[in-house]
C-alpha positions in Angstrom: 0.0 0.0 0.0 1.4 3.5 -1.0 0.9 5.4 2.1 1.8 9.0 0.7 -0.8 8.1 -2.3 -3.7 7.4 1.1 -2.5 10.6 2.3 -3.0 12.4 -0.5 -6.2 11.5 -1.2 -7.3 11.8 2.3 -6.3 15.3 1.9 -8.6 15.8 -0.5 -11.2 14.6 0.5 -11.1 17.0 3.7 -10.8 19.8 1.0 -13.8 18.9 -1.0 -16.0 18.4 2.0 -14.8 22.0 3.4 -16.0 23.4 -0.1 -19.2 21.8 0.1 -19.9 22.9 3.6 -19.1 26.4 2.8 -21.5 26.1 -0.3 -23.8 24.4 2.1 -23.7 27.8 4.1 -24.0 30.2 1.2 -27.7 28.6 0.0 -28.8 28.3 3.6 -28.9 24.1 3.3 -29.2 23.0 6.7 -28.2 19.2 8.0 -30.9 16.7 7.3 -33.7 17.1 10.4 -31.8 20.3 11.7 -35.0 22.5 13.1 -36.8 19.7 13.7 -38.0 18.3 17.3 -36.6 14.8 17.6 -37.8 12.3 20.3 -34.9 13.4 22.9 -35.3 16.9 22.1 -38.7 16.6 22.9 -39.1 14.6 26.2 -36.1 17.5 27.1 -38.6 20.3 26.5 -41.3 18.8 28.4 -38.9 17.7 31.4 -37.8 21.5 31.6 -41.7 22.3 31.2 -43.3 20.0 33.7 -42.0 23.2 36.7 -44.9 24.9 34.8 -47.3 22.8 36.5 -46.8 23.9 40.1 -49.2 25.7 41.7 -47.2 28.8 42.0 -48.5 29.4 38.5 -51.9 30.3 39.0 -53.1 33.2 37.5 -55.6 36.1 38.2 -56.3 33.9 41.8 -53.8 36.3 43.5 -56.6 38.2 45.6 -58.5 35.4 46.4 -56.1 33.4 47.7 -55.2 35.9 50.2 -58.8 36.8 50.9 -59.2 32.9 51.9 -56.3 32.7 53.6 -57.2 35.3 55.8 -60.3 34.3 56.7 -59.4 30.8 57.9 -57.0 32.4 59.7 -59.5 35.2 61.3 -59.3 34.8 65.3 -62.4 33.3 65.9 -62.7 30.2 68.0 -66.1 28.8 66.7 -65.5 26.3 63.9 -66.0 27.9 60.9 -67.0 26.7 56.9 -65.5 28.9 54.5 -66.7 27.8 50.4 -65.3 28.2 47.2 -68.4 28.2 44.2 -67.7 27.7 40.9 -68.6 26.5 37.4 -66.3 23.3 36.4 -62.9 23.8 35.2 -63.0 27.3 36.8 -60.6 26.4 39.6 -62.0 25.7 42.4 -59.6 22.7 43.3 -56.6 24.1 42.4 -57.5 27.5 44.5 -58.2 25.0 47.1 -54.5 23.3 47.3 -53.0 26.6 46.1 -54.7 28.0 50.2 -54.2 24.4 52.4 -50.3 24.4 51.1 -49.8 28.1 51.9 -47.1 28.2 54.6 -49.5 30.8 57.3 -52.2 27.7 57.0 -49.9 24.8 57.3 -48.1 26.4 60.2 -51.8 27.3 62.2 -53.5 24.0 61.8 -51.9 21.2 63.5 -54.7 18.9 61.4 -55.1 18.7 59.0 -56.7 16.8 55.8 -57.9 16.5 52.5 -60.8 14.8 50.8 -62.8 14.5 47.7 -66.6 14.2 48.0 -67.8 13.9 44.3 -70.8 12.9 43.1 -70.5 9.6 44.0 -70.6 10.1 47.1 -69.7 7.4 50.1 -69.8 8.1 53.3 -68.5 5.3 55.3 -65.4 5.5 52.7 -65.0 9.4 53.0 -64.4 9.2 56.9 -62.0 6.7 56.7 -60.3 8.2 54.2 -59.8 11.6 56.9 -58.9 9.3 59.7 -56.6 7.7 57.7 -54.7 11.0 57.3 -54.8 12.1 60.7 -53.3 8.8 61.8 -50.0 6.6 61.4 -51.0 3.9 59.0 -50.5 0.6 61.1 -52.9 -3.1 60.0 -54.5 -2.4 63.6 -55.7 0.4 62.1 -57.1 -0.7 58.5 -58.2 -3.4 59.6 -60.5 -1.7 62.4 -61.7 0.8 59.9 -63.0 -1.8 57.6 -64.9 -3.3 61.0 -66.8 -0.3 61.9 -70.1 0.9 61.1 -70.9 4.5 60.0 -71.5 5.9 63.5 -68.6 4.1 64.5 -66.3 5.8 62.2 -68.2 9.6 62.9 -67.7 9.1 66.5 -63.7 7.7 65.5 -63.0 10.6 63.2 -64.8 13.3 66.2 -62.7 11.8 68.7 -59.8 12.1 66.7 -60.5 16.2 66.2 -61.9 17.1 69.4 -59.1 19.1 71.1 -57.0 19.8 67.4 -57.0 23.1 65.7 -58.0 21.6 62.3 -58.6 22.4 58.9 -60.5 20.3 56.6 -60.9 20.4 53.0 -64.2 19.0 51.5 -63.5 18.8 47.5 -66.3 18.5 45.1 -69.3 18.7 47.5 -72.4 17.7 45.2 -75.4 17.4 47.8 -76.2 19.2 51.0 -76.9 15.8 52.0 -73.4 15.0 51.9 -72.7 18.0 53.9 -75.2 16.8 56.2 -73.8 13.2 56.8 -70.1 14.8 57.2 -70.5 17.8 59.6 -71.9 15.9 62.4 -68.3 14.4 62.7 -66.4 17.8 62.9 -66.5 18.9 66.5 -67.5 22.8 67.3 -65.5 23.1 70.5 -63.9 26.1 70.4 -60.1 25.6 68.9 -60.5 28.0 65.8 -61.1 25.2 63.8 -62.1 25.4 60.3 -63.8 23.5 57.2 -63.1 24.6 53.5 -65.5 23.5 51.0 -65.6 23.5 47.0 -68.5 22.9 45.2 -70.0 23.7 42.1 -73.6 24.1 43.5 -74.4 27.6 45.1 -77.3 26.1 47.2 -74.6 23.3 48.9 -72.1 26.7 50.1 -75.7 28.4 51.9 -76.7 25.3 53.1 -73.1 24.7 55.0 -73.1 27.9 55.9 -76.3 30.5 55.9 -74.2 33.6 57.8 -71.5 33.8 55.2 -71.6 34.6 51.4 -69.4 32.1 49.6 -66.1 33.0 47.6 -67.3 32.7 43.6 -64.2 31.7 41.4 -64.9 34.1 38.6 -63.7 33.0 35.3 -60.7 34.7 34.1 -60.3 38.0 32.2 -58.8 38.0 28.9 -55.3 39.2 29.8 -55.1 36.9 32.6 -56.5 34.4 30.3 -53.5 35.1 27.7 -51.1 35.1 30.4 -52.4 31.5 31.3 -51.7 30.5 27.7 -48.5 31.3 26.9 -47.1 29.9 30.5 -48.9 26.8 29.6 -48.1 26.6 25.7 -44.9 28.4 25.0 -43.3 28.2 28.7 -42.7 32.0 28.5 -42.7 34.0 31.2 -45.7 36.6 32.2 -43.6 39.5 30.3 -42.4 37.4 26.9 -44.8 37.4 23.8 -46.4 35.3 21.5 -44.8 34.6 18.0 -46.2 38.0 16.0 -47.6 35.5 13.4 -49.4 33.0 16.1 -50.6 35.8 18.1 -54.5 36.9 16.6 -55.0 32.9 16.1 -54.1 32.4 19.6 -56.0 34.9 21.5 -59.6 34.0 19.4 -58.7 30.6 20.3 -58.1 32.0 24.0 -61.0 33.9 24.0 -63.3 31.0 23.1 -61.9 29.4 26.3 -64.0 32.0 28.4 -62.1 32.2 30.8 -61.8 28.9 32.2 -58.4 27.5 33.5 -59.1 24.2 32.7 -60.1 24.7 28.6 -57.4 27.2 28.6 -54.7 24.6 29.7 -55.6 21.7 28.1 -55.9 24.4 24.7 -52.3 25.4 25.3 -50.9 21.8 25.9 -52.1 20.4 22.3 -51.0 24.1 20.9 -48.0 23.7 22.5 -46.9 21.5 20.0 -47.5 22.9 16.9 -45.6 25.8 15.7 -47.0 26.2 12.5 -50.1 28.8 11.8 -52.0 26.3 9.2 -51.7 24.1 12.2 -53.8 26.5 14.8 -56.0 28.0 12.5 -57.2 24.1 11.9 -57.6 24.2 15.7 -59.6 27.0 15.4 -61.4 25.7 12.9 -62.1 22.7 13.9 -63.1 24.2 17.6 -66.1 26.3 15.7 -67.5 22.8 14.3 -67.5 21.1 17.4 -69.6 24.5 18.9 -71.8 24.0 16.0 -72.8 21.0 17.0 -74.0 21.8 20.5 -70.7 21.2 22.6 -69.8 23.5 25.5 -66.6 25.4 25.1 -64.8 23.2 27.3 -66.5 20.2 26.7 -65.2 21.4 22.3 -62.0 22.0 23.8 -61.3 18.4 25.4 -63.0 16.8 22.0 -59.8 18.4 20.4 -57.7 17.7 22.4 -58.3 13.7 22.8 -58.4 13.9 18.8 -55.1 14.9 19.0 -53.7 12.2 20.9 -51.8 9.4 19.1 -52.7 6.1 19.2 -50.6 5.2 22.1 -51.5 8.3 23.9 -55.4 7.8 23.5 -54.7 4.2 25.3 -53.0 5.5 28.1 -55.4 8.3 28.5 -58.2 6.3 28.6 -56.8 3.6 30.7 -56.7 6.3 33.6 -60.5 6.3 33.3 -60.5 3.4 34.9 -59.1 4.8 38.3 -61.8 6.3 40.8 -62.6 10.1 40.5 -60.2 12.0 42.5 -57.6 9.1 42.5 -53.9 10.0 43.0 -52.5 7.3 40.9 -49.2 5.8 41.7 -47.1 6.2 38.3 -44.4 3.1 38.8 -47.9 1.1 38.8 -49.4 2.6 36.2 -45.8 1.7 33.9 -45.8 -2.0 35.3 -49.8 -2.0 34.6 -49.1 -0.5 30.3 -46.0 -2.8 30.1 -48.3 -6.1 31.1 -50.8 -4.6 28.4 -47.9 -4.8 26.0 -48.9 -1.7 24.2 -45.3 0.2 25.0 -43.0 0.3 21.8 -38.9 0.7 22.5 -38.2 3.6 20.5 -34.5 2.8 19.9 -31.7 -0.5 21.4 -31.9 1.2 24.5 -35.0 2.1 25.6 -37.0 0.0 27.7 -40.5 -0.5 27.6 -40.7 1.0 31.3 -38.6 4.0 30.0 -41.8 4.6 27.0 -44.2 4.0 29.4 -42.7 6.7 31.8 -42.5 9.3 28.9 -46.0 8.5 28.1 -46.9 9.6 31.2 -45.2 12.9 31.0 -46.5 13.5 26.9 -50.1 13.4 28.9 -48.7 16.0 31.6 -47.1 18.6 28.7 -50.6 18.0 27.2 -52.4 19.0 30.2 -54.5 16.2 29.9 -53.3 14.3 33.2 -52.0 16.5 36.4 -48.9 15.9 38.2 -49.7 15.1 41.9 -46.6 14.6 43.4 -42.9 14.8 41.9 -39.6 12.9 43.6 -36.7 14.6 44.8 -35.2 14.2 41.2 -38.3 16.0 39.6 -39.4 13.0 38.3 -43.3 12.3 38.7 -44.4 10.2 40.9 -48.1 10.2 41.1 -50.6 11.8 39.2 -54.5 12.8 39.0 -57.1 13.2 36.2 -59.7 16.4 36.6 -63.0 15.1 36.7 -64.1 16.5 33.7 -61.5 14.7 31.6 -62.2 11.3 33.4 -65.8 12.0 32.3 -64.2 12.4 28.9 -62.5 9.2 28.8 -65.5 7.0 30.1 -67.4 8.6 27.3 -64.7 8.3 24.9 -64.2 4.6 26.3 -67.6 3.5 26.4 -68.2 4.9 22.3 -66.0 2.2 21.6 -66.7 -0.7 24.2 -63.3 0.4 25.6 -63.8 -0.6 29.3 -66.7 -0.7 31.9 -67.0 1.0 35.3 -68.9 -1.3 37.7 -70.2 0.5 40.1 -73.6 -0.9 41.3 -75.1 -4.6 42.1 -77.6 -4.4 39.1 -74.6 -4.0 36.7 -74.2 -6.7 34.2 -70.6 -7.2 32.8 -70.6 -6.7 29.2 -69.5 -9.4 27.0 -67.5 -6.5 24.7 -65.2 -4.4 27.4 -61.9 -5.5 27.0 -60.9 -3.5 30.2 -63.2 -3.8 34.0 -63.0 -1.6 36.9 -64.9 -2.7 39.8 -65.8 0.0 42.6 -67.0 0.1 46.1 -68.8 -2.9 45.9 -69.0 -5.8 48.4 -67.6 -8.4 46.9 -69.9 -11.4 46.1 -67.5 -15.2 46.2 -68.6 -15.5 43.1 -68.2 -12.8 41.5 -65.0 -14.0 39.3 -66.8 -17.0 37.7 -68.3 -14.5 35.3 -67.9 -15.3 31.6 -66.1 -12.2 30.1 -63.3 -14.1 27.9 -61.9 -10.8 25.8 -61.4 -9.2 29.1 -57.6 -8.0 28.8 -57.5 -6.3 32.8 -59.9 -6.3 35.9 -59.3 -3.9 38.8 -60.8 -4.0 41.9 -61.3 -0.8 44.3 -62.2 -0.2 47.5 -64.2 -3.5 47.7 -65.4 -4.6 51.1 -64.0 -8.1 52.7 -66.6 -10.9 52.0 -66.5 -14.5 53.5 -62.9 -16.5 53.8 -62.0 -16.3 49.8 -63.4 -16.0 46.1 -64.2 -18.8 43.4 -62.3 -18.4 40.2 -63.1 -20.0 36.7 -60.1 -19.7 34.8 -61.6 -20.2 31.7 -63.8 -16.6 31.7 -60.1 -15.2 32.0 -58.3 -17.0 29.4 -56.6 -13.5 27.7 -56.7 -11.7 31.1 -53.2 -9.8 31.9 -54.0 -7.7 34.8 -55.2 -8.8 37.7 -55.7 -5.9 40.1 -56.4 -7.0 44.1 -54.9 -3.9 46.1 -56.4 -2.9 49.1 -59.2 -5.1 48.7 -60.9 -7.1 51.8 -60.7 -10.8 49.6 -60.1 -12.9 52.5 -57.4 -15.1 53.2 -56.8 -16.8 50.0 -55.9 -16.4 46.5 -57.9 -18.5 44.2 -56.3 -21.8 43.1 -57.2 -21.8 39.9 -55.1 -18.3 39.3 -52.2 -20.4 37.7 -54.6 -21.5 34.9 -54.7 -18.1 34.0 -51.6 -18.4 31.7 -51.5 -14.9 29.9 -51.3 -13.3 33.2 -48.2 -10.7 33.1 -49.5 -8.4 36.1 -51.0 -9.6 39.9 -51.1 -7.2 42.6 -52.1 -8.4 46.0 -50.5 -5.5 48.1 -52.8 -4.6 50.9 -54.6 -7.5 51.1 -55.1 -10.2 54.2 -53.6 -13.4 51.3 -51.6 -15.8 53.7 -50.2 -18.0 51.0 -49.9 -18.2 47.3 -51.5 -21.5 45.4 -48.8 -23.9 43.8 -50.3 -22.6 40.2 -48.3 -19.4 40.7 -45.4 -20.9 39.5 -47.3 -21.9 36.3 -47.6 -18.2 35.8 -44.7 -18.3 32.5 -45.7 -15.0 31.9 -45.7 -13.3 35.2 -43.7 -9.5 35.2 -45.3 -8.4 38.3 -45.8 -10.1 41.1 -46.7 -7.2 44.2 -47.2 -9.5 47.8 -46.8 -6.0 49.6 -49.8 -7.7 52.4 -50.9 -6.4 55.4 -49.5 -9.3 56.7 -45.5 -9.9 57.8 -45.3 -13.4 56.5 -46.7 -14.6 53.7 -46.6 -18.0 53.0 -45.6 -19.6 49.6 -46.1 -22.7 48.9 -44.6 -23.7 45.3 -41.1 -24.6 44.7 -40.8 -23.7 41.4 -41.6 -20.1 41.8 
């Protein structure tokens, strides 16, 4: 080999590919992809985004939250309600958290707790869940909880609050009779105690409180609605601007939002992703012919936005449907839950399904379609929440195409279609697994009442079941035998439950990715070798 002949032409090559690169530069030919988003680039935007979500954010609440957080902390020893009205989507939640978490409130209260009422109201399960936070979690106490009657846990929970300063947070109040049932547990004994109550219903505020007008969330004006927007879209600060060529699209779009926080968020978080003008005028367009047809602005605004989704996305969005309203949803569960589904693609050699499923997660959050509950110390997220009006959205969205069924009542019949069961607040009937649903891909169980010693199982209604959901659920002592027969099953979670042993057939379980037997027991017993 002639190495001064190699070197030569080496050299020459170097020279021809500076001449092209300067050529490159004089027509303005930029590398292949350069300005575009790529999937790192991406997930990096929305991780540096995600701070956006905090509560410190709010807009045009300034006032108000000062105004309620000094009246709950007013010297006035008589317990007093203090209630938050508005529309849905206005706020009122947010306001809420924005108050309890404000440093003159947590530092006044030494009690205090949150909970969500809903529509759907419970109210043996709403007074545990307050004792439950004003108390270490130990079995002694679950397990007496689940024991006691209604007036057991009133009189438990008044105990609990009779010589506290407390401040307790009723979210989502629907009917005065769930006022009613609640307030005869809150003690009136003179230690400035306080309640603070959201609701959507004027009538529920008076009824709590006749002496004191309620605080109405207002919907936002249009500046503090643009504000809102570009925070939420662009991640620009209250004094940057719009793009000049985005900017009269955005605000009618913004203006259509009237004024709720909500609409306007979600808006921004499927804007936030297109940069184009063609791109939001179609939004805008499109918006107009859901209004046409008789949809509320928000109700337009969440159409669009679900639209939007991909494929992968309008899975995991309406898998959270599933979960009970209110439900902070644990998100390492809710990646081990999509990976069993075997719907999460690896997007290169080194990415893990777990790591898809976790940026799934976070697409949603940028979106403003899911709500980050609670982040780690790494600002990662670690739990999350879906408003109620975008759960609504994906039941509806989910039932329109025999998605999955919500069973919440005895008269319910499983349909022979869902692919995809949630079972709530139900006591649960030994027989209720020998059902004959075989397309049924996951079954969750929540908040279900202890029934009997243990459960019959027919494997064969279960043949392409993957999930298998038993947390926190009072089953007995026993998981069913036949639960090896089960052989597609990638996902069983027993944590929380009184299971004393696992069944031989769990090592048949070939499948099996996930196996939680976090109890409420310190031994568990298993009795298969092969496991």
């Amino acid at each position: 080999m002639n190495l001064n002949k190699v070197g030569k032409e080496i050299e020459s090559l170097r020279m021809r590919l500076k001449e092209i690169a300067e050529s490159r530069q004089e027509f303005g030919i930029k590398n292949l992809g350069e300005g575009m988003t790529t999937h790192g680039e991406e997930l990096q935007r929305i991780r540096r985004s995600s701070r956006l979500s905090k509560d410190k954010d709010i807009v045009g609440f300034e006032e108000i939250t000062k105004s309620l957080v000094e009246e709950l902390l007013k010297e006035d020893e008589n317990r007093r309600v203090v209630s938050i009205i508005g529309m849905g989507g206005a706020g009122k939640t947010t306001l809420a958290k924005k108050v309890y978490n404000h440093a003159g409130v947590r530092g006044t209260f030494n009690c205090r707790a949150w909970v969500c009422v809903s529509s759907s109201y419970n109210h043996k399960e709403r007074l545990r869940t307050i004792i439950k936070q004003l108390n270490p979690i130990t079995n002694e106490l679950l397990d007496m909880l689940e024991k006691m009657d209604e007036q057991d846990l009133e009189e438990r929970l008044y105990k609990d609050l009779q010589d506290e300063c407390y401040l307790v947070v009723l979210d989502d109040v629907w009917e005065e009779e769930a006022w009613d049932c609640l307030a005869r547990a809150f003690p009136d004994v003179c230690t400035s105690s306080r309640l603070l109550l959201t609701s959507r219903n004027r009538d529920v505020a008076q009824h709590a409180d006749a002496y004191r007008h309620p605080y109405e969330l207002k919907t936002l004006g249009q500046e503090d609605s643009w504000q809102l927007f570009l925070k939420k879209a662009l991640g620009h600060g209250a004094n940057a601007g719009c793009p000049p060529y985005l900017e009269e699209v955005g605000r009618e779009i913004v203006r259509r939002c009237a004024g709720l926080p909500l609409a306007i968020t979600v808006i921004a978080g499927l804007l936030g992703k297109k940069k184009l003008k063609s791109e939001w005028d179609k939004i805008l367009n499109n918006f107009g012919t859901n209004l046409s047809r008789g949809q509320s602005g928000v109700s337009a605004i969440l159409d669009l936005s679900y639209a939007d989704l991909p494929p992968n996305l309008k899975f995991c969005f309406l898998y959270l449907g599933l979960f009970p309203e209110d439900s902070v949803i644990s998100v390492r569960k809710l990646i081990h839950m999509w990976v069993a589904e075997g719907i999460m693609q690896k997007r290169d050699a080194k990415n893990l399904e777990e790591t898809a499923a976790y940026d799934d997660v976070e697409r949603l959050c940028s979106r403003n379609m899911v709500q980050v509950a609670e982040m780690t110390v790494d600002e990662r997220i670690k739990s999350c929440r879906v408003h109620d009006l975008l759960r609504e959205l994906a039941i509806r969205k989910a039932e329109d195409e025999n998605f999955f069924q919500i069973h919440d009542t005895r008269d319910n019949e499983i349909s022979a279609k869902s692919r995809y069961l949630a079972v709530h607040v139900l006591p649960l009937d030994e027989n209720y697994l020998v059902s004959s649903t075989p397309p049924l891909r996951s079954l969750l169980f929540f908040n279900i009442r202890r029934y009997g010693k243990g459960i019959s199982f027919s494997s064969k209604s279960f043949r392409k079941l993957r999930i298998l959901d038993f947390e926190n659920i009072g089953m007995g002592y026993n998981l069913p035998k036949g639960i090896g027969e089960v052989r597609l099953l990638r996902y069983l979670n027993l944590r929380g439950t009184f299971i004393t042993r696992l069944p031989h057939s769990v090592g048949c379980l070939r499948y099996l990715q996930t196996l939680d037997i976090r109890t409420k027991l310190r031994a568990l017993g298993i009795l298969c070798d092969t496991f």
